[in-house]
C-alpha positions as CSV (number, residue, x, y, z in Angstrom):
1,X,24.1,4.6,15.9
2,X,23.3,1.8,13.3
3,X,21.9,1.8,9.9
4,X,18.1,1.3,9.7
5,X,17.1,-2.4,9.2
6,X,15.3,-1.2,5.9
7,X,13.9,-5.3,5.6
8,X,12.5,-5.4,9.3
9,X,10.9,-1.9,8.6
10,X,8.9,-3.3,6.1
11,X,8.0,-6.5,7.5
12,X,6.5,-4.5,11.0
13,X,5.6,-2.0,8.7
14,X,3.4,-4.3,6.7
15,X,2.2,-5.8,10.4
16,X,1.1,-2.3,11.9
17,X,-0.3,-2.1,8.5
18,X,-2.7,-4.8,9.2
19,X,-3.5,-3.8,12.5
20,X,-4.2,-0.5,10.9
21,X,-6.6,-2.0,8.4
22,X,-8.5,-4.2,10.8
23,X,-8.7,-1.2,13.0
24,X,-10.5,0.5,10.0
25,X,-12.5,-1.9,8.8
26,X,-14.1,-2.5,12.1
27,X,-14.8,1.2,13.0
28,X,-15.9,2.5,9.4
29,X,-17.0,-1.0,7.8
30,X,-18.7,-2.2,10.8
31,X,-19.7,0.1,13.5
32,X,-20.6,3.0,11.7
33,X,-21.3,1.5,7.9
34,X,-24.4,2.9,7.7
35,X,-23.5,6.2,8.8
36,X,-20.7,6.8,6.2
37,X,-23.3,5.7,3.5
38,X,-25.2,8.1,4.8
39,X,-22.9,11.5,5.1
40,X,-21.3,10.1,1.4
41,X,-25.6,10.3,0.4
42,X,-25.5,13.7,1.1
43,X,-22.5,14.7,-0.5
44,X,-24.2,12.8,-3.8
45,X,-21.5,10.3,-3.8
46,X,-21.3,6.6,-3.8
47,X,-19.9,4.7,-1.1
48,X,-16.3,3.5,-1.5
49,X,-16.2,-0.1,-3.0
50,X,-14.2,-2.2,-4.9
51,X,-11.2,-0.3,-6.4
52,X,-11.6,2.3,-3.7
53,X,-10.7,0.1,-0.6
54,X,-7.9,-1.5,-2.2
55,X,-6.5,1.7,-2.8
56,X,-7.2,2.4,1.1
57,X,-5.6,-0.7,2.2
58,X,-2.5,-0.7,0.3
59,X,-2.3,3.1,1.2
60,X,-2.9,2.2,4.6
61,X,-0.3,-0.8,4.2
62,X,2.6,1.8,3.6
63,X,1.0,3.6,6.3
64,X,1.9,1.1,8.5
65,X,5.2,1.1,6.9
66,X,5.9,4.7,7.5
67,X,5.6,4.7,10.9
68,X,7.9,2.0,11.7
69,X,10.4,3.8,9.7
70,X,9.6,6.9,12.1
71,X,9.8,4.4,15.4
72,X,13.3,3.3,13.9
73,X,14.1,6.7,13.1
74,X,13.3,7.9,16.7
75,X,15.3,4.7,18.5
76,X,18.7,6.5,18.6
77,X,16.6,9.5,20.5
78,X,14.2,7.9,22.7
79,X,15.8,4.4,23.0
80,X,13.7,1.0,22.0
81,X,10.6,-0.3,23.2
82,X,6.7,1.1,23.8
83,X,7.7,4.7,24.9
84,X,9.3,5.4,21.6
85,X,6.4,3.6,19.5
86,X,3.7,6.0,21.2
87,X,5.3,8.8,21.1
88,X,5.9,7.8,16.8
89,X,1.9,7.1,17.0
90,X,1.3,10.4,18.7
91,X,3.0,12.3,16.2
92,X,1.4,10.2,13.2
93,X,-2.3,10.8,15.3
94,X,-1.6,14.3,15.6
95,X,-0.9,14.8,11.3
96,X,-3.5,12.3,10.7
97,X,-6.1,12.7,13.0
98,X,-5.9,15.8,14.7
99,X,-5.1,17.7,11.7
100,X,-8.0,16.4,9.3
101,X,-10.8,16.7,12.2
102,X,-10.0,20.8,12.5
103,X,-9.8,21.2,8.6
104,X,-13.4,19.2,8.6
105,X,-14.7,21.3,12.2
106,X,-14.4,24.6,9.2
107,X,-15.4,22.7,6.2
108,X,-18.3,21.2,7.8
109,X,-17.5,18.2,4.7
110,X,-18.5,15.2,7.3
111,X,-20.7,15.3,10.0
112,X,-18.3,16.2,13.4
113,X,-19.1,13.5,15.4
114,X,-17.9,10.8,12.3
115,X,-14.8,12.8,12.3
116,X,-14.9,13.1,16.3
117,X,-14.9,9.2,16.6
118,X,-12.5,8.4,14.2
119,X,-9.9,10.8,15.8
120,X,-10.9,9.1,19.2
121,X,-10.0,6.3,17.7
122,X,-7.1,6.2,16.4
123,X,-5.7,7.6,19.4
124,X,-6.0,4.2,19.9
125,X,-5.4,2.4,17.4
126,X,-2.2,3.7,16.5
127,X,-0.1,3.0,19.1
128,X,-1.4,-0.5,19.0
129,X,-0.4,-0.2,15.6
130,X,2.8,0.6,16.0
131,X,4.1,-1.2,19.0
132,X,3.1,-4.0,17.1
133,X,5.2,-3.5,14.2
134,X,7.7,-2.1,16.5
135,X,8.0,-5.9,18.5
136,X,9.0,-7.1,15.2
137,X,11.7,-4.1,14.6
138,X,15.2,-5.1,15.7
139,X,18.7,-3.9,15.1
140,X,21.6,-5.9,15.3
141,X,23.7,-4.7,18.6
142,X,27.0,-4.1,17.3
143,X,29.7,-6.2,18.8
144,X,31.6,-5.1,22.5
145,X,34.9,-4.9,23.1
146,X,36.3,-6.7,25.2
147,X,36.8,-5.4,29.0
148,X,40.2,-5.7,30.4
149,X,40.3,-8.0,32.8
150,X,37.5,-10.1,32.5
């Protein structure tokens, strides 16, 4: 079992990271704009601009960077490739999805089907997330030994 390639964790780290961001920009800058405006109107807040999506980005940036530290992580276990990289983005969908939908279903903070999209979502979006950064994560093979008598 190698060390972890802490350089190549960042770098497809940063890259799921930007899949992760374009992800979210298109479902809750796009698509349903208007309807986060309208469930942060009710809660008497302003919609997030400026200084509040950069925080988002970056945070989602080491997002990204987290989970290919998880894939790497789980590589000894569940060998490399696409298998291990969705199960990673199951278990980051199931903390960061799943979790924060049932705590809103009690809360009642945004309306359900917001919440019910965006888990639908990144159901998706995470495992393209993180077999992308995933591609880029390699470890060097350590060298064989010789066979006798070859």
């Amino acid at each position: 079992m190698g060390r972890i390639d802490t350089t190549r964790v960042i770098v497809g780290g940063l890259v799921a990271g930007v899949v992760l961001n374009v992800g979210e920009y298109l479902l809750n800058g796009v698509l349903l704009r208007e309807r986060w405006e309208a469930a942060m109107e009710t809660l008497g807040r302003e919609p997030y601009a400026g200084a509040d999506i950069m925080v988002m980005v970056v945070m989602t940036l080491l997002l990204g960077v987290v989970l290919v530290w998880f894939y790497a992580a789980m590589r000894p276990r569940f060998g490399p490739g696409p298998k291990t990289a969705v199960i990673t983005a199951l278990f980051g969908w199931l903390l960061l999805y799943v979790w924060p939908f049932f705590w809103n279903s009690l809360t009642g903070l945004f309306p359900s089907d917001l919440m019910l999209i965006m888990t639908v979502w990144g159901l998706f979006e995470l495992p393209v997330a993180v077999m992308a950064g995933a591609w880029l994560y390699k470890e060097e093979e350590p060298p064989r030994e010789p066979v006798a008598g070859v």
